[in-house]
matplotlib code that plots the C-alpha trace (Angstrom):
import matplotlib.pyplot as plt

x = [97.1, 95.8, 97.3, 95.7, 97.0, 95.1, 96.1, 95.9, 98.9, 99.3, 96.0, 95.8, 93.7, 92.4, 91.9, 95.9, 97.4, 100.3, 99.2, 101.8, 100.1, 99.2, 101.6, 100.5, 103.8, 105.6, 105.1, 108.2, 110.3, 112.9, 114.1, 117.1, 120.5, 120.5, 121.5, 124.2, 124.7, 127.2, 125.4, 125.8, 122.6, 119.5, 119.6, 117.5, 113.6, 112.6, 111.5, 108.1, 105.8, 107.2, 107.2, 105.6, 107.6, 107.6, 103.9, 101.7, 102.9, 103.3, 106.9, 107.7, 111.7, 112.1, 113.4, 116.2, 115.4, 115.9, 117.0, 119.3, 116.1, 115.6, 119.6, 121.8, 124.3, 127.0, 126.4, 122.5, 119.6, 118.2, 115.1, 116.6, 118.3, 114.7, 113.1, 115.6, 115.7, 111.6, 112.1, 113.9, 112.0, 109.0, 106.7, 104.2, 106.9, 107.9, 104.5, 105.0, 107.8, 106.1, 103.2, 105.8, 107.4, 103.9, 103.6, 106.6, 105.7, 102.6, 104.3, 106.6, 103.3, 101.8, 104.9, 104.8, 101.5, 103.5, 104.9, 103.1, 101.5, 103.6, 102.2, 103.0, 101.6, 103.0, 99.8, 100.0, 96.6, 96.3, 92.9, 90.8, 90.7, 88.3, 87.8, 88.0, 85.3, 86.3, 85.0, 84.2, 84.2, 80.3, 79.8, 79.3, 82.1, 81.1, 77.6, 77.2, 75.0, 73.9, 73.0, 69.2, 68.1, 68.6, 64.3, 64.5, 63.7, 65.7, 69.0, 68.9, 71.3, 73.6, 76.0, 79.0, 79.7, 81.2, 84.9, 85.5, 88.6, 89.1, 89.1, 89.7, 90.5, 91.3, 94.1, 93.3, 96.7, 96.4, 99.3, 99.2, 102.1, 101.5, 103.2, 102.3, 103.7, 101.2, 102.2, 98.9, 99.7, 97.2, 97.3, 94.1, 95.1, 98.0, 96.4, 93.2, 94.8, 97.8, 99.6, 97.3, 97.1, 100.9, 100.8, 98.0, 100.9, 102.9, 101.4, 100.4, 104.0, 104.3, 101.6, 103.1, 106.7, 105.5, 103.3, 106.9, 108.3, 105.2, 105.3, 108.9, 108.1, 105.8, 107.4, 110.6, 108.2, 106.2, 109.5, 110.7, 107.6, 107.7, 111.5, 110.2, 107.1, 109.3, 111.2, 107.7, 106.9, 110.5, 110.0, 106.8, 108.4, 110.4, 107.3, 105.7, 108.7, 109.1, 105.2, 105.3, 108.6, 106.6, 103.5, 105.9, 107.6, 104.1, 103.4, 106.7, 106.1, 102.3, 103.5, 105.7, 103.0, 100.8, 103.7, 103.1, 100.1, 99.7, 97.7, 95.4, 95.5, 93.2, 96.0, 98.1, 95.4, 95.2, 98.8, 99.3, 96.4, 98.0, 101.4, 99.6, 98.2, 101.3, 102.9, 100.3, 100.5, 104.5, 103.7, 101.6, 104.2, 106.8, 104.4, 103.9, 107.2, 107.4, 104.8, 106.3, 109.7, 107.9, 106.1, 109.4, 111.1, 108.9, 109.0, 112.4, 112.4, 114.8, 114.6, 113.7, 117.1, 118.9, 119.6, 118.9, 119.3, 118.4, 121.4, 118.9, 118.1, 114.6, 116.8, 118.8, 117.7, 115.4, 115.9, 112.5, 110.1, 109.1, 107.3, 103.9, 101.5, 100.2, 103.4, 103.7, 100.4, 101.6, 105.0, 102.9, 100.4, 104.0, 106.2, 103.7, 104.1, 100.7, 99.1, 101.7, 100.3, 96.9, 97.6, 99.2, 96.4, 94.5, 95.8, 96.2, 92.0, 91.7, 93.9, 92.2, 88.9, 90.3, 91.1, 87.5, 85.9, 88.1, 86.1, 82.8, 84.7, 86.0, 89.4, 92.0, 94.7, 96.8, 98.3, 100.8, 100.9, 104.0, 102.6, 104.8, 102.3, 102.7, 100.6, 100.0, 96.3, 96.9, 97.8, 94.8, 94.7, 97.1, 100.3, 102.8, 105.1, 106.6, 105.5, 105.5, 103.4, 102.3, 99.8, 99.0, 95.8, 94.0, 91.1, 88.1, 86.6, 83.7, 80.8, 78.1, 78.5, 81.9, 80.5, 78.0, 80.5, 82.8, 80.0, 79.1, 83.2, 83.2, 80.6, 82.1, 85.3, 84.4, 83.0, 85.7, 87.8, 85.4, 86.2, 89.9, 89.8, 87.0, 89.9, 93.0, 91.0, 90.3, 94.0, 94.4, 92.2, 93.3, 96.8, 96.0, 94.7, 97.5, 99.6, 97.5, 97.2, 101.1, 102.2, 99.8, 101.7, 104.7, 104.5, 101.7, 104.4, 107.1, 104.9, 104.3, 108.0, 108.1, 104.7, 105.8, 109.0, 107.2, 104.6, 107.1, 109.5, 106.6, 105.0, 108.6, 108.2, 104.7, 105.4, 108.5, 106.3, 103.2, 105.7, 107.3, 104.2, 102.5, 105.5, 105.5, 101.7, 100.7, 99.0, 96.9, 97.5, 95.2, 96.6, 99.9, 98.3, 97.6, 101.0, 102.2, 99.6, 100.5, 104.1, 103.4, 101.0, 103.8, 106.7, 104.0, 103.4, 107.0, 107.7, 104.9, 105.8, 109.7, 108.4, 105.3, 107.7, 109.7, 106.9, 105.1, 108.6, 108.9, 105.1, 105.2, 108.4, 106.4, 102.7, 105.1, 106.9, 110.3, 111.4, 110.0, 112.0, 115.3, 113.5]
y = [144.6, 143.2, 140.2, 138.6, 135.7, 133.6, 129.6, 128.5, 130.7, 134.0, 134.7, 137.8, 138.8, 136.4, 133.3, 132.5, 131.2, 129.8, 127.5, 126.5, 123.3, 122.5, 119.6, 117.5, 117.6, 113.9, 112.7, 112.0, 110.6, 112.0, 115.3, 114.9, 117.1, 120.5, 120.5, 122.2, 125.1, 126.7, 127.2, 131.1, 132.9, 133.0, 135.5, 138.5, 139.2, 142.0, 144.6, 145.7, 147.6, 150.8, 153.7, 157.2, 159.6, 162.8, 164.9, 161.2, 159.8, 156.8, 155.7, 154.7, 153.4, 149.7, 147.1, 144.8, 141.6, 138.3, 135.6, 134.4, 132.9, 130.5, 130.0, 127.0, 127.3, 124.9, 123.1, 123.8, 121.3, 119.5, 117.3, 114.4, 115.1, 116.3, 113.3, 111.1, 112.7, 113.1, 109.2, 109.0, 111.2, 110.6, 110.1, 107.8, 105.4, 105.3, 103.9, 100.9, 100.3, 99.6, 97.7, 95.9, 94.7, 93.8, 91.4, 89.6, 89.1, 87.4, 85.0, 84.1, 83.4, 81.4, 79.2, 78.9, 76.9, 74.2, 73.2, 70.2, 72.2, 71.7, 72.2, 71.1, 71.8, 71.5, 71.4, 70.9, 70.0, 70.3, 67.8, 68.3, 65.8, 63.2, 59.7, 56.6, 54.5, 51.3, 47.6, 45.5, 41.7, 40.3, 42.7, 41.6, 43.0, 41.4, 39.9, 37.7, 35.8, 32.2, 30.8, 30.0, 26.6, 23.8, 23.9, 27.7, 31.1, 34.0, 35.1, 35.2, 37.3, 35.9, 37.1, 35.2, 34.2, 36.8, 37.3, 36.4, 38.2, 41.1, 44.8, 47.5, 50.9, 53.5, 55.7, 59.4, 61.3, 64.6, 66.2, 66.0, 66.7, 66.5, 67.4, 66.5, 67.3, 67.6, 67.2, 67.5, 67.1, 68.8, 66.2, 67.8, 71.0, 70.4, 70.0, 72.6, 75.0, 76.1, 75.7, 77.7, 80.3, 80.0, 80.9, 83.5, 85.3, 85.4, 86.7, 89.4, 90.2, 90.2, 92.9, 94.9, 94.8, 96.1, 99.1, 99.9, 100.2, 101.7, 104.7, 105.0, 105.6, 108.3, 110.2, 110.8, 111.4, 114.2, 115.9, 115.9, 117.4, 119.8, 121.2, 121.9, 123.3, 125.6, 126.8, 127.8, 129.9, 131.6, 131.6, 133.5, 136.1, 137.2, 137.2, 139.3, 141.4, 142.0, 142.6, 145.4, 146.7, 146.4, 148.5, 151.2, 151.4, 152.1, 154.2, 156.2, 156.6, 157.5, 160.7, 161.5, 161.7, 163.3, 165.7, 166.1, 165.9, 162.5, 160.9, 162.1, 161.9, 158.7, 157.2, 157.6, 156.7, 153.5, 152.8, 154.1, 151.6, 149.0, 149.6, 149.2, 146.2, 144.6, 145.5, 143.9, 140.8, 140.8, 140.8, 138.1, 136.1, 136.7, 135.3, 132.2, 131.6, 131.6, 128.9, 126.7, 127.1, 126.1, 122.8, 122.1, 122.4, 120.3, 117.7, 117.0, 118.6, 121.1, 123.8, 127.4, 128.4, 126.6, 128.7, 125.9, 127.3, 126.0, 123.4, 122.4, 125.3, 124.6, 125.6, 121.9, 119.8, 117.2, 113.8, 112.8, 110.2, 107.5, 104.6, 102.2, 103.3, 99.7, 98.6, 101.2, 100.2, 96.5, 97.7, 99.7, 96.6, 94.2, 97.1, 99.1, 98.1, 98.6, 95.9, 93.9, 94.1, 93.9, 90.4, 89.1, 90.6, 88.9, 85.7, 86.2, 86.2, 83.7, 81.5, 83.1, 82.0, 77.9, 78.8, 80.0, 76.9, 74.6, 74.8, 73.4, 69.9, 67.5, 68.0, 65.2, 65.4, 63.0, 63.4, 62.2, 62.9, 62.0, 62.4, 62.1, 62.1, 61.9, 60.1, 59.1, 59.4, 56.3, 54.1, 52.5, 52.8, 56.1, 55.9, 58.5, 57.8, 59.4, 57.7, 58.2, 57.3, 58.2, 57.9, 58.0, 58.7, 60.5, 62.5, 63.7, 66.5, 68.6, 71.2, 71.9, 75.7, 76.4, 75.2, 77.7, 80.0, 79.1, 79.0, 82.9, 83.7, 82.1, 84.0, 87.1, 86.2, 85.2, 89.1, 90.5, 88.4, 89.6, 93.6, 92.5, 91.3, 93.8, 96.5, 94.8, 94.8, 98.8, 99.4, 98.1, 100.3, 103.3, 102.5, 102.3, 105.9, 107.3, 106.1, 106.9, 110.8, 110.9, 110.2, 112.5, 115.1, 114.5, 115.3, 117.9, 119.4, 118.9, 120.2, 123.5, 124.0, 124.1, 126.3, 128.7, 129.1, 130.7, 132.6, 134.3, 135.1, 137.0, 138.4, 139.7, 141.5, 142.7, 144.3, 146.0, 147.0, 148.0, 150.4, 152.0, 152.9, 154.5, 156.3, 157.6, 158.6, 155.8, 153.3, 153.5, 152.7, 150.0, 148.2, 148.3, 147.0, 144.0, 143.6, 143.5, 141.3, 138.9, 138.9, 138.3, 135.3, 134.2, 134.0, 132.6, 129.9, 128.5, 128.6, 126.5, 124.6, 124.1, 123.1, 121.0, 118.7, 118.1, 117.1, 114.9, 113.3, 112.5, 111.5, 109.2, 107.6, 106.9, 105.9, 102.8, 101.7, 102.7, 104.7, 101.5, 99.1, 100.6, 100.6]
z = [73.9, 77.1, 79.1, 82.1, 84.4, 86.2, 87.8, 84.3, 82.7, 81.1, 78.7, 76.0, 73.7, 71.0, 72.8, 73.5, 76.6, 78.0, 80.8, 83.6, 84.8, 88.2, 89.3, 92.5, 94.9, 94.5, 98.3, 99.2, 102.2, 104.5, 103.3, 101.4, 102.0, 100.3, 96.0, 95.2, 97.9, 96.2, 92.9, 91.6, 92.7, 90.2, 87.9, 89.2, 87.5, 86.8, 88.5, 89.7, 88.1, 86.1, 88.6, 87.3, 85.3, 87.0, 86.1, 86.6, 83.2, 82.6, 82.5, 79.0, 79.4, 78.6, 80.5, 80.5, 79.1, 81.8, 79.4, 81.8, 83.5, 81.3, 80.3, 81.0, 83.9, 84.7, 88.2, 87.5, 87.9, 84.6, 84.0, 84.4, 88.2, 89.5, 88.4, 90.3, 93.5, 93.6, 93.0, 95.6, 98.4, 97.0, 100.0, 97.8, 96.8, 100.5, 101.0, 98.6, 100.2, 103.2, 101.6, 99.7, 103.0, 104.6, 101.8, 101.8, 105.6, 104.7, 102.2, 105.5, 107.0, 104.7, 104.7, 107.9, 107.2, 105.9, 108.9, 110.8, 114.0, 117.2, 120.8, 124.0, 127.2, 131.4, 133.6, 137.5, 139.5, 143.2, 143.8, 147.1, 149.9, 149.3, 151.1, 148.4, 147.8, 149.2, 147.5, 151.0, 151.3, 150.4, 147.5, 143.8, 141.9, 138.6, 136.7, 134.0, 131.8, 131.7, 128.8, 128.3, 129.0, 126.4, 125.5, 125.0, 127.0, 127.9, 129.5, 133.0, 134.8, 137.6, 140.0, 140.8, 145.0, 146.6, 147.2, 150.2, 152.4, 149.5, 149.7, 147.0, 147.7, 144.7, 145.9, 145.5, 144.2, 145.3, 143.3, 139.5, 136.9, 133.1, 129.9, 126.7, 123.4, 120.0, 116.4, 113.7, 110.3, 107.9, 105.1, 103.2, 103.9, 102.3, 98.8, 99.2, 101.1, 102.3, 99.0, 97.0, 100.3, 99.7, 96.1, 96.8, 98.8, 96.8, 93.9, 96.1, 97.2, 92.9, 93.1, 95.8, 93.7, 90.4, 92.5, 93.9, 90.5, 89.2, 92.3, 91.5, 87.6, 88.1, 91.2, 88.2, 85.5, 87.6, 88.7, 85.3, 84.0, 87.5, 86.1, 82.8, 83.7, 86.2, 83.0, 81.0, 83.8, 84.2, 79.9, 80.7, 82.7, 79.7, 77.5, 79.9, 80.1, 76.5, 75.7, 78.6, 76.3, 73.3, 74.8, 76.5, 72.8, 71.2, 73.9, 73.2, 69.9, 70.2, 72.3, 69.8, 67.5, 69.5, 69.6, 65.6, 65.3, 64.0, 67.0, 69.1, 73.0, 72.9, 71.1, 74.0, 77.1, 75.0, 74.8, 78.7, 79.4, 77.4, 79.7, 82.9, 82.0, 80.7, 83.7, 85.6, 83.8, 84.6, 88.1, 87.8, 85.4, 88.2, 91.1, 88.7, 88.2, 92.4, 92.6, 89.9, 92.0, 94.7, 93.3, 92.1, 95.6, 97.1, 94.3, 95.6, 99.0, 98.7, 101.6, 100.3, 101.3, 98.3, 95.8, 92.1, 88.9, 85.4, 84.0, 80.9, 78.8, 76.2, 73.0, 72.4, 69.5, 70.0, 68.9, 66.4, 67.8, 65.0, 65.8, 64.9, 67.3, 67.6, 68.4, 70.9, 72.5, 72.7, 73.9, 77.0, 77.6, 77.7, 80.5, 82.1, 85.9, 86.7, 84.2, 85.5, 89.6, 88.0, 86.9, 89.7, 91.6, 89.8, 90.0, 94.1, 94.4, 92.2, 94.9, 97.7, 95.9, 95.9, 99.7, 100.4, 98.7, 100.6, 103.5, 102.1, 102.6, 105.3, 106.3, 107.1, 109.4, 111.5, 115.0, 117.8, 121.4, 123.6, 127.8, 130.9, 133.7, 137.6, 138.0, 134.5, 132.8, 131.3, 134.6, 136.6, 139.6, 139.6, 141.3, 142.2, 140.0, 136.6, 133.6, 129.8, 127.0, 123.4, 120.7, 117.3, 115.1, 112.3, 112.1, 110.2, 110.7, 109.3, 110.3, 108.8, 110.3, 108.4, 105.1, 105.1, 106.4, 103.4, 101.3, 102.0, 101.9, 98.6, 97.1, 98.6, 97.4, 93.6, 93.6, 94.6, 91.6, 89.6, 90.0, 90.1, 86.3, 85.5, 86.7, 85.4, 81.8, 82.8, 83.3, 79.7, 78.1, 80.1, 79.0, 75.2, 75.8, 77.6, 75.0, 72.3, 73.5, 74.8, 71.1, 69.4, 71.8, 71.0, 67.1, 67.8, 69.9, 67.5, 64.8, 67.0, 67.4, 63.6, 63.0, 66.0, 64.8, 61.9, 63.4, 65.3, 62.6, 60.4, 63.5, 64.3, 60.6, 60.8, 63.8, 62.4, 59.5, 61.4, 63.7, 61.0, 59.3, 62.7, 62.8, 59.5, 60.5, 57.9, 60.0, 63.5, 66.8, 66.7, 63.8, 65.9, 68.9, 66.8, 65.5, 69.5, 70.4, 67.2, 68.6, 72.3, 71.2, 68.9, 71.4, 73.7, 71.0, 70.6, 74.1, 75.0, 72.2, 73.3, 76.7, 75.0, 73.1, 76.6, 78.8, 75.7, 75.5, 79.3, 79.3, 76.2, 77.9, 81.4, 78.8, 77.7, 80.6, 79.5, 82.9, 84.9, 83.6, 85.2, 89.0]

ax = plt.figure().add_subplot(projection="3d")
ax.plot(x, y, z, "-o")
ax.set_aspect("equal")
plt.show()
């Protein structure tokens, strides 16, 4: 039998593997404080390779079996304490915090934007020298009109005499103190814009909320699937460790036969060939099992230095999974977090769309002004002297420039709705699949448990069989090869089934929104 490992798993013979899946490390936040420090050590693997018996043979003794990799022990981690503390470092969920907090610091702007806009303003003016004009006695201060003569003609212009004895002179104030105070009222704005720029916030802030939960979701569904794919790969290192058993068993026993005459010394390069591979492909399990420690450790951030050890074992009962897949599919479309920011996405452009639009029209506003001047602006001629005053108004305004501004924005912005709804219908479908796939898994897996459980208990016998008869120089070596490849692929079979019908479980959980509703 020959066993190769590569990044996908351990791989044999005939097409069967056992794949330890790749799992992204959960970004996560500040490292958290060791687990568990005074957890018992981890059970020791295996050894390396077999060393040579003395003369270059090939060592043929077996080895002890590891199960305690894969074994329950008390203080140890389980599924469900990964997933929580990748939640809660998780580096990506951090970042939705932060986008979640930028949100609800635009809604605060946006309300701001009902408040009428305040402004004041303190000027002083320092005016250069300059002499007055002065109005002198003999000139024409003022002209009027006569009326036409009685039998028609025009107007004809006439000054009145001038003043005799009278002088005006416009004093020049030199030093000049204002402040004036501002209040605008947006009364248009009121109805086209800031409320729906308000409520485009908002939904925004909605958006950012349910990406929170949804981050939070799948940081504790990856480092529940990161612990039980750690325990396929420590399961794998006791496959790999009995199937190098197995091959230095058949090579024990082909010796003897050679010894008898029963086998000939081909029989026994194959079986020593058969050992050195399986002993390769431990090494391989072993440096497998490393890596899926390590994805695990950063999952939850847990320095190398912290000894963690399983607390979950892959041999407890499951609980059955019944259910209407179309009321699954509606229960996903209902929970799912991320069909819930896609609507209120949604809804957000279609507010910052109203907002765009708004500028294609006159806007309305009202205003005050309170001035204390020295010299007041209002006062002619201008006297040193402090003064208030105030005023009142409305306005209309409108340029042509900003409606064809808004106009572009507008067009911009309805785009951008459109890819909004066009993703938020995108999301559905992808949802329908996930769920869809996560609950064929599920009773695949279960199913697998079932059929593997079988498989192994006849390859178990065959093997038995096919030994016996070798030994009573009845069958072959290769016939026996089969049997031990048969085995390894069936032990292989039902622990990826055991792990299969974990990881479905956790998966079908996250595919309907269950684990988001308690963020």
């Amino acid at each position: 039998m020959r066993i190769r490992i590569d990044a996908g798993g351990i791989l044999l013979a005939g097409g069967m593997s056992l794949g330890v899946c790749s799992l992204a490390p959960a970004s996560s936040a500040d490292p958290a404080p060791p687990i568990r420090p005074d957890v018992g050590a981890t059970p020791s693997q295996p050894g390396g390779p077999a060393s040579a018996s003395p003369g270059g043979d090939v060592d043929s003794a077996p080895l002890e079996v590891p199960n305690d990799l894969v074994r329950a022990h008390a203080g140890g981690l389980t599924a469900t304490e990964v997933g929580t503390r990748a939640m809660r470092t998780s580096w990506t969920a951090k970042a939705s915090e932060q986008a979640l907090v930028a949100a609800a610091a635009r809604v605060d702007q946006a309300w701001a934007s009902f408040l009428p806009r305040l402004s004041g303003i303190g000027k002083y003016t320092y005016l250069s020298p300059l002499t007055p004009p002065n109005f002198a006695p003999g000139e024409y201060l003022l002209a009027t009109r006569t009326p036409p003569p009685a039998g028609g003609g025009a107007y004809s212009p006439t000054m009145p005499p001038p003043l005799e004895g009278f002088s005006l002179t416009i004093p020049i104030v030199q030093s000049n103190w204002l402040f004036q105070g501002t209040i605008v009222v947006p009364i248009s704005d009121y109805f086209i814009r800031i409320d729906q720029n308000y409520t485009a916030a908002t939904r925004s802030q909605d958006a950012a909320r349910w990406d929170l939960v949804g981050a939070r979701a799948t940081a504790d569904a990856d480092g529940r699937v990161a612990y039980y794919t750690w325990l396929r790969a420590r399961g794998a290192v006791i496959v790999a460790v009995q199937a190098l058993n197995d091959q230095r068993t058949h090579l024990r026993d082909a010796r003897n036969q050679f010894t008898v005459g029963n086998a000939s010394r081909a029989d026994t390069l194959r079986a020593e060939t058969s050992v050195s591979s399986a002993e390769l492909a431990l090494e391989q399990a072993k440096n497998l099992a490393d890596l899926a420690e390590k994805q695990m450790r950063v999952a939850i951030h847990v320095a190398d230095e912290v000894v963690v050890t399983p607390g979950e074992d892959l041999e407890t009962a499951l609980t059955p999974t019944q259910g209407d897949l179309r009321a699954m599919i509606a229960e996903a479309l209902g929970a799912r977090p991320e069909v819930k920011s896609a609507e209120a996405n949604a809804e957000s452009a279609q507010k910052v769309l109203a907002v765009a639009k708004a500028g294609l029209y006159p806007s309305l506003s009202a205003f005050a002004d309170g001035i204390v001047g020295n010299p007041n602006p209002r006062i002619f001629p201008p006297t040193q002297t402090w003064f208030p005053s105030w005023d009142v108004g409305g306005q209309v305004t409108w340029a042509l420039n900003d409606a064809l501004v808004a106009n572009g924005v507008s067009s911009e912005d309805e785009a951008r709705l459109g890819q909004i709804v066009a993703n938020k219908f995108n999301v559905r479908d992808g949802i329908e699949i996930e769920v869809t796939q996560a609950f064929q898994n599920v009773q695949q897996a279960d199913f697998g448990i079932q059929s593997s459980t079988r498989e192994l208990a006849s390859a178990q016998e065959a093997y038995r069989v096919q030994r016996e008869l070798f030994n009573n120089g009845r069958g072959t070596s290769t016939t026996l090869t089969d049997a031990e490849t048969d085995l390894t692929r069936a032990r292989l079979d039902l622990l990826n089934a055991k792990v299969d019908a974990r990881t479905a479980r956790v998966r079908l959980e996250h595919a309907l929104g269950r684990d988001a509703q308690a963020r």
